[in-house]
C-alpha positions in Angstrom: 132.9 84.4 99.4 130.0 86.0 98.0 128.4 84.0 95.1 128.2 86.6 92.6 132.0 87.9 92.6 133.5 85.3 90.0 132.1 86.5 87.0 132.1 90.1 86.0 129.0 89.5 83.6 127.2 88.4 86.5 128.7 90.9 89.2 127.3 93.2 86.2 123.7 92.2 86.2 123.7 91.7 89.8 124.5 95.3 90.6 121.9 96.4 88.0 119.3 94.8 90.0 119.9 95.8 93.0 120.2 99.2 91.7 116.3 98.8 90.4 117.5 98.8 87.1 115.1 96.0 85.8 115.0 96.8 82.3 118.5 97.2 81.6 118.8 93.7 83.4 116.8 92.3 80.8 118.9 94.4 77.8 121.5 92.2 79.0 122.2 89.3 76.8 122.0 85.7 78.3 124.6 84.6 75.3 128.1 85.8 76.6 127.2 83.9 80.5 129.6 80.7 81.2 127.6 77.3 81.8 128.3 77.8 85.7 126.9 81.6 85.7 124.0 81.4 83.5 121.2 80.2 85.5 122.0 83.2 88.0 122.0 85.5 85.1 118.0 83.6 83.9 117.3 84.0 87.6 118.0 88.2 87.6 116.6 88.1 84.1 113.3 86.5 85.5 113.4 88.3 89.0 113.4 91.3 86.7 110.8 90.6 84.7 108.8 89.8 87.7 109.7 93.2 89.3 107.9 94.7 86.2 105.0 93.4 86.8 105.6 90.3 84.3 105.2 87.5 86.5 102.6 85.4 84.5 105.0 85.2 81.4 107.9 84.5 83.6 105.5 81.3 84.7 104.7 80.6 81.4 108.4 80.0 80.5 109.2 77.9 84.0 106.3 75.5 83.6 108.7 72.6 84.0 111.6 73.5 86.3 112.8 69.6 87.5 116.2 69.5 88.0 116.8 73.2 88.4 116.2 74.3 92.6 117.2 77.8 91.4 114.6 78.0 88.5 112.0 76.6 90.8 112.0 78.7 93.3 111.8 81.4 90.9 108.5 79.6 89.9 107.5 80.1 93.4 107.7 83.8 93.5 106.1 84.3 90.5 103.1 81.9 92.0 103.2 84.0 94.8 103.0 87.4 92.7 100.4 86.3 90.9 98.2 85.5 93.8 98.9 81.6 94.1 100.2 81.6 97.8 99.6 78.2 98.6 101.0 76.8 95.2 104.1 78.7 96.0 104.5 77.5 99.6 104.5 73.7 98.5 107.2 74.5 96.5 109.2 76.1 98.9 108.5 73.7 101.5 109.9 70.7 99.1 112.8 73.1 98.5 113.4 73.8 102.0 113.3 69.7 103.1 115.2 69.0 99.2 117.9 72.1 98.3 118.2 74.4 101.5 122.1 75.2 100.9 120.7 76.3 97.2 121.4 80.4 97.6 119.2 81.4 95.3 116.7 78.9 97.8 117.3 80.5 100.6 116.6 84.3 99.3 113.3 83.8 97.2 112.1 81.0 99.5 112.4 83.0 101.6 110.9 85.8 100.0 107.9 83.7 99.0 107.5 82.5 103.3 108.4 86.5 104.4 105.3 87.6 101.8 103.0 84.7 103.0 103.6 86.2 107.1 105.7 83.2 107.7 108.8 85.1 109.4 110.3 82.7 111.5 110.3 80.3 108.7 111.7 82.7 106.2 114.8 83.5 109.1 115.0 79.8 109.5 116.2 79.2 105.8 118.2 82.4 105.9 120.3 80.9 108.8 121.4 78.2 106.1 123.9 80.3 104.1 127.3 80.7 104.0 128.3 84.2 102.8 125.2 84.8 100.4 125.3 88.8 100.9 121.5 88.9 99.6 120.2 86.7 102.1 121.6 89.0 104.7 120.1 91.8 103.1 117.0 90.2 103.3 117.6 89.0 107.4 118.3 92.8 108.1 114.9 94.0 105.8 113.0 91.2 107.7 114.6 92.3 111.4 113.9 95.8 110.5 110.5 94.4 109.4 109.6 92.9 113.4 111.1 96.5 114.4 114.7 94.5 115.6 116.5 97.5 115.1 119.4 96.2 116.9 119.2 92.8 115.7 119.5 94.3 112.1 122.1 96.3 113.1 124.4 93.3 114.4 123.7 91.8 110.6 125.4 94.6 109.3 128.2 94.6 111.8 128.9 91.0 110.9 128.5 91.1 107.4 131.2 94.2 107.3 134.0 92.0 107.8 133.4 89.8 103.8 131.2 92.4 102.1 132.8 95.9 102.2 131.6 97.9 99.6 129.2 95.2 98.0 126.2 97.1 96.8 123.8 94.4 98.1 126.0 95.4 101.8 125.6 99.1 101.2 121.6 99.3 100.2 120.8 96.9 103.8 123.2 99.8 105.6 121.3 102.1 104.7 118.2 100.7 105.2 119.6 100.5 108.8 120.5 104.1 109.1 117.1 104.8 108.0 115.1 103.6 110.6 118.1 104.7 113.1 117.2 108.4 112.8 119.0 111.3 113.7 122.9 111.6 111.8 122.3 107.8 110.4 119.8 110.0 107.8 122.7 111.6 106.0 124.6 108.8 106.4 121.9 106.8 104.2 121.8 109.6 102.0 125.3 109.7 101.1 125.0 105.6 100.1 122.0 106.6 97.9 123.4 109.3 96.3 126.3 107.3 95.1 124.0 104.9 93.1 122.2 107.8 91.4 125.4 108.8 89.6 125.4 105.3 87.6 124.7 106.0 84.1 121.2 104.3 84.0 119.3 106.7 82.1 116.0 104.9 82.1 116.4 103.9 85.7 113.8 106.0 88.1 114.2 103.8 90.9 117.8 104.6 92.3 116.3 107.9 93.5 113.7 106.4 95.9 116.3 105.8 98.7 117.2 109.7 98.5 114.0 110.7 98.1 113.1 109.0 101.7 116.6 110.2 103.1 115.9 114.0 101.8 112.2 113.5 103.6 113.7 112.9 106.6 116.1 115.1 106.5 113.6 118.0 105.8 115.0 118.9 102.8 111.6 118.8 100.8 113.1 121.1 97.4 115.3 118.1 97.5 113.0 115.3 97.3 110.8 117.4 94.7 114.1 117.3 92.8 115.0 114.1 92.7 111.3 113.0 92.3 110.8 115.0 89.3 114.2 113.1 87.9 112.7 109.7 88.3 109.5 110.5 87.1 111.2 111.9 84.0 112.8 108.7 83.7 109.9 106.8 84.5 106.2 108.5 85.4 104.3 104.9 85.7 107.1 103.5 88.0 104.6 102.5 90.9 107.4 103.0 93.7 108.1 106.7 92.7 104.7 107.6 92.4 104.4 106.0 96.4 106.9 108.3 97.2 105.1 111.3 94.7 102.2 110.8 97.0 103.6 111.1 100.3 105.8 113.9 99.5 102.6 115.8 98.3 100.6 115.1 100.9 103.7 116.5 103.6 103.7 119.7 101.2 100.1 119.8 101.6 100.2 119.1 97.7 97.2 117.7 95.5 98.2 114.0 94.3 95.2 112.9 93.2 97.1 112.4 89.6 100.0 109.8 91.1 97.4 108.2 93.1 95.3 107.8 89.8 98.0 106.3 87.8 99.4 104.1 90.1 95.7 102.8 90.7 96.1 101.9 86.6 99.6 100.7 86.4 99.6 98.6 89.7 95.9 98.1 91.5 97.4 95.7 93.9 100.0 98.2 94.8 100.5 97.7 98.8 100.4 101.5 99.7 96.7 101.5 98.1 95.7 98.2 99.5 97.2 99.7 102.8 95.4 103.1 102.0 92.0 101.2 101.4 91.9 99.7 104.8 92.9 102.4 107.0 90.2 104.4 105.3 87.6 102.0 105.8 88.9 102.0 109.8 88.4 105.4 110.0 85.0 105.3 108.4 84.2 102.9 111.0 85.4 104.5 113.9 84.0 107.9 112.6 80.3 106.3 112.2 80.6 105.6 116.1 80.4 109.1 116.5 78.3 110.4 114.0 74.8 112.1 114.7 
């Protein structure tokens, strides 16, 4: 049974995260959460916060996280997103020999050891749950990650017969059918297109999946379309304005403007970082040949 179906406050917030919905997460008040629920809720309200690029205050508030396996591996993937790798791996690794079973462990531990290169440790502490939907997500992102197409594929398969219609289920599907190709493009499109009809008004984020399904589909009016939408909704939202610039550059487009703000919203960002090196490899290679 998947962990987050026994409260609907919590199956609430839950799906607003996984719908990128970060700040409506955090409009969500802590108060009307049962004792047994509420450090999942802190834990989406943190993750959130984190997602927004909030991590140092989110480490500020955690400073003492004993008794609490949940709240400290939050700790570590705030240490991690600020840059503290090795801080975040000796909490993981006490948490991995101390609270393994702990599901909100196994995802962001794992998280912290998938972020760090650590893959076959991060699969390692995945293989520990019992029908925790988000650490299968996170086994098929990871599989898709080492190119395992198929081995992603089988996660799906098997997580079909307890998670029909979770949105945690649906969102790993169609990560699935994205790197599938062919008819597995509208496929994913069709999943993506469902969340964008949720009434989250401030939300840019739901479009990126049908923004990279209309790309590969062709449809470039399309993308435009829904890329215009999100950056109505949100124009600093560093993942649309990844997707702004790719989109441009297919349509032969200038995007020196998306690539400027997301250089002053998120520096780090790791399509620049990305960017950075390749350019400095073909500099390299294009010195070789230079007169």
């Amino acid at each position: 049974m998947d962990q987050f179906s026994d409260s609907g406050e919590l199956f609430t917030i839950h799906n607003l995260f996984y719908q990128g919905a970060y700040r409506e997460v955090l409009e969500v008040s802590l108060d009307g959460f049962s004792a047994s629920a509420l450090t999942l809720a802190r834990v989406y309200h943190y993750r959130a916060a984190i997602a927004l690029g909030d991590a140092a205050a989110v480490l500020e508030e955690l400073e003492d996280t004993e008794g609490s396996a949940a709240l400290a591996s939050v700790k570590a993937f705030a240490l991690s997103k600020t840059g503290k790798v090795d801080e975040a791996l000796e909490i993981v690794e006490e948490l991995v020999d101390t609270a393994s079973s702990d599901s909100t462990v196994q995802v962001l531990g794992a998280i912290v050891l998938y972020l760090a290169g650590k893959l076959d440790d991060a699969l390692l502490l995945l293989s520990k749950h019992e029908g925790n939907l988000a650490a299968v997500a996170l086994v098929v992102q990871i599989r898709l990650a080492q190119n395992k197409l198929d081995l992603a594929a089988k996660e799906i398969q098997q997580v079909r017969k307890y998670g029909q219609d979770n949105i945690v289920v649906n969102l790993a599907e169609a990560w699935v059918n994205l790197q599938s190709g062919g008819d597995k493009y509208q496929e994913a499109f069709y999943i993506y297109e469902e969340l964008t009809q949720a009434p989250l008004s401030s939300n840019a984020r739901t479009f990126l999946g049908q923004v990279v399904a209309d790309i590969q589909l062709g449809r470039y009016p399309e993308a435009e379309d829904a890329i215009s939408a999100a950056l109505e909704r949100d124009p600093k939202c560093p993942e649309v304005l990844v997707d702004a610039i790719v989109l441009s550059t297919l349509l032969g487009k200038d995007s020196t403007t998306y690539h400027q703000t997301l250089a002053e919203v998120d520096a780090t960002n790791p399509f620049l970082v990305d960017l950075e090196e390749k350019s400095s490899l073909f500099d390299t290679c294009a010195a070789q040949f230079a007169v």
